[in-house]
Kinemage of the C-alpha trace (Angstrom):
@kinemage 1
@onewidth
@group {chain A} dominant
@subgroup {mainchain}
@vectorlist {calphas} color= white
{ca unk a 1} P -10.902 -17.498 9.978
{ca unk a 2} L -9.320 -14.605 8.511
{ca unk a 3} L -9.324 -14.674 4.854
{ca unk a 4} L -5.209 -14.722 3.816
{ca unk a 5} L -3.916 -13.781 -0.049
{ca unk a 6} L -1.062 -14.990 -1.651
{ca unk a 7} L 1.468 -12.287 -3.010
{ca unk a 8} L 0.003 -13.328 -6.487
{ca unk a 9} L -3.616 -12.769 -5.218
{ca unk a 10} L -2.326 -9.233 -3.471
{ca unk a 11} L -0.513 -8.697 -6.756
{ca unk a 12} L -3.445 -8.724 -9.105
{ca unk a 13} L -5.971 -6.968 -6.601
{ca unk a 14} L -3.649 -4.092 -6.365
{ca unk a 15} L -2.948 -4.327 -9.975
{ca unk a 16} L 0.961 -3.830 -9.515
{ca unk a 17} L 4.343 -6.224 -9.862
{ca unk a 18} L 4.676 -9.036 -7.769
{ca unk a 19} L 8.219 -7.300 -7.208
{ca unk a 20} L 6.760 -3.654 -5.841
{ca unk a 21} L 4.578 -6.059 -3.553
{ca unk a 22} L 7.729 -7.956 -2.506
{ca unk a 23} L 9.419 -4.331 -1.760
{ca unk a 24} L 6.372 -2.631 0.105
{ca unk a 25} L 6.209 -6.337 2.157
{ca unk a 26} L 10.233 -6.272 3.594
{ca unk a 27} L 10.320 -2.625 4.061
{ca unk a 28} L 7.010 -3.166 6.082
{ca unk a 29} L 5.156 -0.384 4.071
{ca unk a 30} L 2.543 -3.315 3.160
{ca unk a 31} L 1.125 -5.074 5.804
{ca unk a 32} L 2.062 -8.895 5.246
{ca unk a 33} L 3.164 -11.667 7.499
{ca unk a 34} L 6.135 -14.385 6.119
{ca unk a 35} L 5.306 -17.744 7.090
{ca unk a 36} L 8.281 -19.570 6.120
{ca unk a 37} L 9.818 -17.862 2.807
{ca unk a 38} L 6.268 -17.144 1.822
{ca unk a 39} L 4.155 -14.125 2.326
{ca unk a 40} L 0.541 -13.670 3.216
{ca unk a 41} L -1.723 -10.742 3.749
{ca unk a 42} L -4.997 -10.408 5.225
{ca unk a 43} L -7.499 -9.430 2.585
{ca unk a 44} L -8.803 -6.994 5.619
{ca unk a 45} L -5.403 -5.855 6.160
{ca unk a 46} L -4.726 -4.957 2.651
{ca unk a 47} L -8.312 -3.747 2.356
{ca unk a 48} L -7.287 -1.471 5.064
{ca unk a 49} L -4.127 -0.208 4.120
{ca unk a 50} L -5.502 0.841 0.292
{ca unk a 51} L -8.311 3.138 2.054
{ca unk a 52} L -5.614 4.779 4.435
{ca unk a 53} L -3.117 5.179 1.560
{ca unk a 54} L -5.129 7.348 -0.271
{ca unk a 55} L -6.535 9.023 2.939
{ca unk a 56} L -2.212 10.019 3.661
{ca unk a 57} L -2.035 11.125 0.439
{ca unk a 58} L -4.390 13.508 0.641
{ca unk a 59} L -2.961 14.784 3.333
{ca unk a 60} L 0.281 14.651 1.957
{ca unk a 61} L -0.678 16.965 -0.811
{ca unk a 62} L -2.859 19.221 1.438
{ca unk a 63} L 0.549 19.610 3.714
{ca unk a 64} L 2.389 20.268 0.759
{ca unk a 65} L 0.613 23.032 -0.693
{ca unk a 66} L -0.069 24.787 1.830
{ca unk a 67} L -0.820 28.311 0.306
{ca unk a 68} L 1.942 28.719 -2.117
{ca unk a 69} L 2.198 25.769 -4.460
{ca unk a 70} L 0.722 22.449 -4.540
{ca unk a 71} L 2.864 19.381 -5.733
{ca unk a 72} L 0.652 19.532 -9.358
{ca unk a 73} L 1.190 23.113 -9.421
{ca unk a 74} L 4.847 24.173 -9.940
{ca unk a 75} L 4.209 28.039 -11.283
């Protein structure tokens, strides 16, 4: 069986506000599944979703400064 997290659990790994976790969640930016009014994440899922984050933002930031300026550098 899959091991599920409580938004509290998902909470404190991510180190953020139950509320931001609530937000990502509904606006299906955070993988989650509501079971009832309850959510629950699979620790995989979330696992998951933290490695591809930062692997978007690179890209993000590559995409962004693409010769001219880069989003740290605004001379």
């Amino acid at each position: 069986m899959k091991d599920l997290l409580t938004l509290s659990e998902v909470s404190t790994f991510l180190k953020v506000p139950k509320s931001t976790i609530y937000k990502l969640a509904r606006e299906r930016r955070l993988p989650g599944h509501k079971v009832g009014k309850h959510w629950r994440f699979v620790r995989e899922e979330i696992e998951a979703w933290v490695q591809n984050a930062g692997a978007e933002e690179t890209m993000v930031g590559a995409a962004v400064g693409n010769g001219s300026r880069d989003r740290f550098n605004l001379n």
